[in-house]
LOTOR-317162 format. One line per 5 residues: for each residue x, y, z negated of C-alpha. Coordinates in nm, 2 decimals, decimal comma, padded with zeros to 4 digits. Layout:
<lolos>
X Y Z | ...
</lolos>
This chain:
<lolos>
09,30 11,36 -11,51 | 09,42 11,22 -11,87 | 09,58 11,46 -12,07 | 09,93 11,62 -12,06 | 10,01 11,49 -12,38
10,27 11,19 -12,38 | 10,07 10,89 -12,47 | 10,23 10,58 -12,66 | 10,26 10,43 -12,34 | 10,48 10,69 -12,21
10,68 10,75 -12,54 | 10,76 10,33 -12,52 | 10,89 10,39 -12,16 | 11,08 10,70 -12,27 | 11,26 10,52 -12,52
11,34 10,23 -12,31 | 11,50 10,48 -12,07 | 11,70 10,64 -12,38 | 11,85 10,27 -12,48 | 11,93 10,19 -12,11
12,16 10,55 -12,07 | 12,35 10,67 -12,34 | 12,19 11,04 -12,43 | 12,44 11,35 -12,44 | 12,36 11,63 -12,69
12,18 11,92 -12,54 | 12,37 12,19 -12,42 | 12,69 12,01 -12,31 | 12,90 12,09 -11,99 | 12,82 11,72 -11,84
12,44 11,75 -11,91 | 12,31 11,87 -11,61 | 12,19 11,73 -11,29 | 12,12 11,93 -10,93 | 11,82 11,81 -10,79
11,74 11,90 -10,48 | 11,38 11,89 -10,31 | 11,20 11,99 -09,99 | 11,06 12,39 -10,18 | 10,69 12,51 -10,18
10,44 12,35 -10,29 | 10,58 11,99 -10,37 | 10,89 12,12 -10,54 | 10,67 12,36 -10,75 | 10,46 12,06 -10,82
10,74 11,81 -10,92 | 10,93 12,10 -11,15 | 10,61 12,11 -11,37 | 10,51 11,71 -11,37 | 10,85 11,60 -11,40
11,17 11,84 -11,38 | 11,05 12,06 -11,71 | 10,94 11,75 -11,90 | 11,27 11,58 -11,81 | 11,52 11,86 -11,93
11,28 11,90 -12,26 | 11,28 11,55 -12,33 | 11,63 11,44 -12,25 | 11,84 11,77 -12,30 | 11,96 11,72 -11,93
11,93 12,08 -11,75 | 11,82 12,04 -11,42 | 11,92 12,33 -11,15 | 11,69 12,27 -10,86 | 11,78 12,34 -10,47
11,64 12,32 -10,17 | 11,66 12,20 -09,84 | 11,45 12,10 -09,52 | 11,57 11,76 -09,53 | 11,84 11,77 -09,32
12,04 11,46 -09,37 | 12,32 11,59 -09,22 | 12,36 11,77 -09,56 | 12,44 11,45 -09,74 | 12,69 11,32 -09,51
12,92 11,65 -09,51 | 12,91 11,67 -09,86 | 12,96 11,30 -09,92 | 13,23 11,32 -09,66 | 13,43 11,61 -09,78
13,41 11,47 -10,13 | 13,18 11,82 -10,24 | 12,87 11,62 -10,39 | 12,70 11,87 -10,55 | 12,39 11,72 -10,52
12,34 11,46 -10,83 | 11,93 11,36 -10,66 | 11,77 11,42 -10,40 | 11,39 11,38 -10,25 | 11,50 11,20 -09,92
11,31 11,17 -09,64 | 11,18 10,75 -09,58 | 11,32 10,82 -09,16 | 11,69 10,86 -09,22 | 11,75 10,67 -09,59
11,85 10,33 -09,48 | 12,04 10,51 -09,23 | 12,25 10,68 -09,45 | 12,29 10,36 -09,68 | 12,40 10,18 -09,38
12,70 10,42 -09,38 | 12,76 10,41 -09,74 | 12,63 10,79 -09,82 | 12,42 10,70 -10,08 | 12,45 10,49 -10,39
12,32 10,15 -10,40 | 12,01 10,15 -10,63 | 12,07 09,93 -10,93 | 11,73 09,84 -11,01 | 11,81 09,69 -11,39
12,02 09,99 -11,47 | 11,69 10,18 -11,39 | 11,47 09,98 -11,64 | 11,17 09,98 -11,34 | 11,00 09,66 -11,19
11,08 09,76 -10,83 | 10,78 09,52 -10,72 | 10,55 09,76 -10,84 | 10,66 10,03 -10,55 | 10,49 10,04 -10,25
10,78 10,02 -10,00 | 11,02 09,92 -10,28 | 11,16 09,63 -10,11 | 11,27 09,83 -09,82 | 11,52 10,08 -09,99
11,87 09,95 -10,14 | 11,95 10,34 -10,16 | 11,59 10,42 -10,29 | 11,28 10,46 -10,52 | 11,00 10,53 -10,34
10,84 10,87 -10,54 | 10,49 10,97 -10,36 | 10,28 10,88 -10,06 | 10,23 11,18 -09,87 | 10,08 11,24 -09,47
10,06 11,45 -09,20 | 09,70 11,50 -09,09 | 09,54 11,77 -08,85 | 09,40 12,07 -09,06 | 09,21 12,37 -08,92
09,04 12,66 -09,10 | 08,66 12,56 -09,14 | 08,56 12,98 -09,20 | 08,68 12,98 -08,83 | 08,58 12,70 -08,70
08,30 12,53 -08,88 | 08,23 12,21 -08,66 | 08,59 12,17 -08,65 | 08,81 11,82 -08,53 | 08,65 11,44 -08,57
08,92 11,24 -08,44 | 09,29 11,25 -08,33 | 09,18 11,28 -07,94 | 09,03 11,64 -08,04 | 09,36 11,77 -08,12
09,39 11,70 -07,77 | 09,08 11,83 -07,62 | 09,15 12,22 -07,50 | 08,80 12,24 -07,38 | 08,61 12,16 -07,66
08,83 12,33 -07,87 | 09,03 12,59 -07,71 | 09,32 12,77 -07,87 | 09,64 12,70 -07,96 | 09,75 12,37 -08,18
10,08 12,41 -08,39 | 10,27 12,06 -08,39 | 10,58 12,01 -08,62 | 10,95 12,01 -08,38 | 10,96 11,70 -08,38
10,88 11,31 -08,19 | 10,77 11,12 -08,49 | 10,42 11,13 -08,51 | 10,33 11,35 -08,20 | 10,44 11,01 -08,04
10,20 10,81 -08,23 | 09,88 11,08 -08,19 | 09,96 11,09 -07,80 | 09,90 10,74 -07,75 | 09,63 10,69 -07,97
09,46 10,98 -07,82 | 09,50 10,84 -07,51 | 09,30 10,54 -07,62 | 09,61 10,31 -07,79 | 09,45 10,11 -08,11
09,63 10,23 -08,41 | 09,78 09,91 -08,49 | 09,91 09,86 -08,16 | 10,05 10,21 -08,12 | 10,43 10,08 -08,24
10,39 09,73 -08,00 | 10,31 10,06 -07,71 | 10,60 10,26 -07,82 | 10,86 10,02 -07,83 | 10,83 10,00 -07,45
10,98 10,21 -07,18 | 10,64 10,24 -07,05 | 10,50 10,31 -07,36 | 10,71 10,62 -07,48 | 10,63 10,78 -07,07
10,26 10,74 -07,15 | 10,30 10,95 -07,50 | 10,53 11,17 -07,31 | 10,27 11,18 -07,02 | 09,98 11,28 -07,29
10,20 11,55 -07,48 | 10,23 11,74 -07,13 | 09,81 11,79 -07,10 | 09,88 12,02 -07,42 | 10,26 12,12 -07,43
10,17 12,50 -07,32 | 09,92 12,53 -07,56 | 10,17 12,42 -07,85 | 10,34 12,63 -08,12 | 10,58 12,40 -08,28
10,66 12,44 -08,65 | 11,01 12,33 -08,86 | 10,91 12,38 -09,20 | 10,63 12,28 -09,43 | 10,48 12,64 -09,54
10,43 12,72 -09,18 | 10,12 12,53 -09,08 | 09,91 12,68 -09,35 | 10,06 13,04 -09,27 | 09,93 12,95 -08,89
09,62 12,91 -09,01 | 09,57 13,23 -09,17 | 09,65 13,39 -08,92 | 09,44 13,29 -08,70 | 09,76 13,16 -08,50
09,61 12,82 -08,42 | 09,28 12,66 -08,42 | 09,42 12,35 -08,56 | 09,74 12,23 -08,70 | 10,00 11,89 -08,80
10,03 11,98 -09,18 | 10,12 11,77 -09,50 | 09,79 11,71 -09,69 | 09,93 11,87 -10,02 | 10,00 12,20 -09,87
09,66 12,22 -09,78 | 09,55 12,14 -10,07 | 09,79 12,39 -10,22 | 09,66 12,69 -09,98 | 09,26 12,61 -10,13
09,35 12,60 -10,46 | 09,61 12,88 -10,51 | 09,56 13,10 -10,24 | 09,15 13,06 -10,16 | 09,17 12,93 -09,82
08,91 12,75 -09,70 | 09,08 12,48 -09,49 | 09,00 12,12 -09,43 | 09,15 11,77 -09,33 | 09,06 11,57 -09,04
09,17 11,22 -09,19 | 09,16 11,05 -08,88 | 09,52 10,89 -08,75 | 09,69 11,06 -09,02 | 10,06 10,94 -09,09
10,05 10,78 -09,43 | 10,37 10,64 -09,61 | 10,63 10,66 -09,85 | 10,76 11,00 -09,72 | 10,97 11,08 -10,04
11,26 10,83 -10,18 | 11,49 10,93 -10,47 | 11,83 10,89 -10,36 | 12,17 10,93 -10,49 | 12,43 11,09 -10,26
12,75 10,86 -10,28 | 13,04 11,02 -10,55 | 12,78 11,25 -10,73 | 12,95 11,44 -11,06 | 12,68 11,29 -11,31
12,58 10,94 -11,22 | 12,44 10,83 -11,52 | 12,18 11,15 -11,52 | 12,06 11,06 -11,20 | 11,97 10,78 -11,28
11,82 10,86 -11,59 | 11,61 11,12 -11,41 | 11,50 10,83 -11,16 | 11,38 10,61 -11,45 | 11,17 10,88 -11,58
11,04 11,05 -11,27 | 10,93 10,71 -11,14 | 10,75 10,57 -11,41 | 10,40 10,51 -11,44 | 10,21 10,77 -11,61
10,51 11,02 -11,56 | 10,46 10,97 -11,21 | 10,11 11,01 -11,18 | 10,10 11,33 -11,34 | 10,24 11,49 -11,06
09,87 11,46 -10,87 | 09,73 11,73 -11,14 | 09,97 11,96 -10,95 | 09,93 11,81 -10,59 | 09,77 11,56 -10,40
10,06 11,32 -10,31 | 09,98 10,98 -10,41 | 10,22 10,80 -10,64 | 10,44 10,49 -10,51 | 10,44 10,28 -10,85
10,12 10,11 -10,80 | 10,09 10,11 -11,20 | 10,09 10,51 -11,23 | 09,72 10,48 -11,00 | 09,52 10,46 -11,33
09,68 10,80 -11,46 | 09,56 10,98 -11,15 | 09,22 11,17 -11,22 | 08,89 11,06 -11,01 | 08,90 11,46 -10,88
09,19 11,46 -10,71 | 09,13 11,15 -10,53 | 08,96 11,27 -10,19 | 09,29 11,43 -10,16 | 09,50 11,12 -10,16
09,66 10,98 -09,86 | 09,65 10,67 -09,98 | 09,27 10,72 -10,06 | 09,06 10,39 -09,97 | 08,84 10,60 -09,74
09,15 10,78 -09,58 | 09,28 10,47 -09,48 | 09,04 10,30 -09,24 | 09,23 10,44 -08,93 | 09,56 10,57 -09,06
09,89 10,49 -08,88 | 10,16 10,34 -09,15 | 10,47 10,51 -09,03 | 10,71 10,23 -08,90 | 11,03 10,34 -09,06
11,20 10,07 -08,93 | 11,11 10,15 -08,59 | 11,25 10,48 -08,65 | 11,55 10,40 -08,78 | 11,63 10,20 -08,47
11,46 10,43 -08,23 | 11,50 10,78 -08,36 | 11,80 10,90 -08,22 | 11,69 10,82 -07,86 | 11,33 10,96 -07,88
11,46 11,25 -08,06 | 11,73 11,34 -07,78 | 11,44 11,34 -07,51 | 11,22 11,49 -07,73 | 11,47 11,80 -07,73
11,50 11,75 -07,34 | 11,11 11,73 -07,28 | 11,08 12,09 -07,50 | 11,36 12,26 -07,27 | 11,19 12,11 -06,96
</lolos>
């Protein structure tokens, strides 16, 4: 990893972002910005690569909050004209959905100062700037079981590995590891699932292990599974278990195979924020090349602006989603499958739980 220190690089794009937004003096009532993230690890992670350096640069204060990235959020503030959130880290599922409906602002790309052809993804937003590549992947505790998972049909296998699996609340993604356990190529797996047949046969595969499930909501509790010795493998995010190695001495691992790659995190504006201009003046910073790769010395969440690859360090590499070697069988998240789709899978979803 290159050093901390702002290099000239950095210090040109800095002052490109100060001549695009016109800087307030620190310490004024209008310069401060809510930003609002996902907590744990990433939001630990992002406060020291880019919230901290932002405020010390700028002047801007940023008060952070949290949330589990409930969209549903947005459109009651937004709704009841109570924005209190000036950006937030959105999740890729629901953000052209809440575009659609005009809850977000429209992302003016030259007010930003950034080459939105350089971000992965970046075509696909109006409302948003693709931040990091993240994945869920199957992790399991190698102190406890050494020869643990290969592939994505093991997390499916209660004979070879008995136990319980934790699995997050939720259709996306335990749709996609259903069929491709059950033998489904990974690039076919939407061209299965966008057929009535398709979605019974994931269903169909999600009963052989439904009693043997503990389903999680949040992101801290997959790791906290794991130490417990609740499950014998686990649906996690790669960078909290990363984060449960290197701050807390866990031993885990990640089985790489099927993982759910993609632009995960998109900055987005909620529609009638207080400080407009500081949002997006926090965008063009956060997002730009070497500002953005700094955020993999803290965690191992790929960065979206294809430029900010050569600031990420060779060491933190085998962590990356978007690793070359991580890729060979990975399943790119069809958002706009989703999007379309959600709603309905997610209703029977809920009704195959209660079942």
């Amino acid at each position: 990893m290159r050093s901390s220190a702002l290099s000239k690089k950095t210090l040109v794009i800095i002052g490109l972002v100060a001549s695009t937004f016109v800087l307030t003096k620190p310490g004024a009532a209008a310069d401060q910005i809510t930003i609002t993230s996902w907590g744990g690890a990433l939001q630990r992670a992002e406060s020291q690569a880019w919230f901290e350096p932002f405020s010390k640069t700028t002047g801007v204060a940023v008060n952070e909050d949290e949330y589990s990235g409930d969209a549903a959020k947005i459109q009651a503030m937004v709704e009841t004209k109570s924005v209190t959130w000036d950006v937030v880290d959105g999740y890729s599922t629901w953000v052209n959905r809440l575009c659609d409906q005009g809850l977000l602002e429209r992302i003016d790309w030259n007010k930003l100062g950034l080459n939105r052809s350089k971000f992965i993804d970046g075509d696909m937003y109006e409302c948003g700037v693709p931040s990091v590549i993240s994945s869920s992947v199957v992790a399991y505790d190698k102190d406890k079981l050494p020869d643990g998972p290969k592939t994505i049909a093991d997390l499916f296998d209660t004979k070879k590995f008995p136990g319980k699996r934790g699995l997050e609340k939720t259709a996306a993604g335990n749709l996609e590891w259903a069929l491709v356990a059950d033998g489904v190529p990974v690039q076919d797996v939407y061209k299965v699932l966008n057929t009535p047949e398709g979605v019974d046969r994931a269903f169909k595969k999600l009963d052989t292990i439904k009693k043997d499930v503990i389903w999680w909501e949040a992101g801290a509790q997959p790791p906290q599974l794991l130490a417990d010795g609740q499950v014998v493998m686990t649906a996690a995010y790669n960078g909290r278990i990363y984060d449960a190695n290197k701050n807390s001495g866990k031993n885990f691992a990640i089985m790489w195979d099927a993982q759910l790659p993609g632009v995960g995190n998109v900055w987005v504006i909620p529609a009638g924020g207080p400080h407009l201009d500081d949002a997006y003046k926090f965008i063009a910073y956060a997002a730009s090349p070497e500002v953005q790769g700094t955020l993999t010395k803290y965690i191992p969440y790929g960065p979206a602006n294809k430029d900010a690859m050569e600031f990420v360090g060779g060491e933190v590499l085998p962590w990356l989603a978007n690793a070359p070697e991580h890729m060979t069988n990975a399943i790119k998240t069809d958002t706009a499958f989703w999007n379309e789709k959600g709603d309905d899978l997610n209703q029977r979803f809920t009704a195959w739980l209660a079942q």
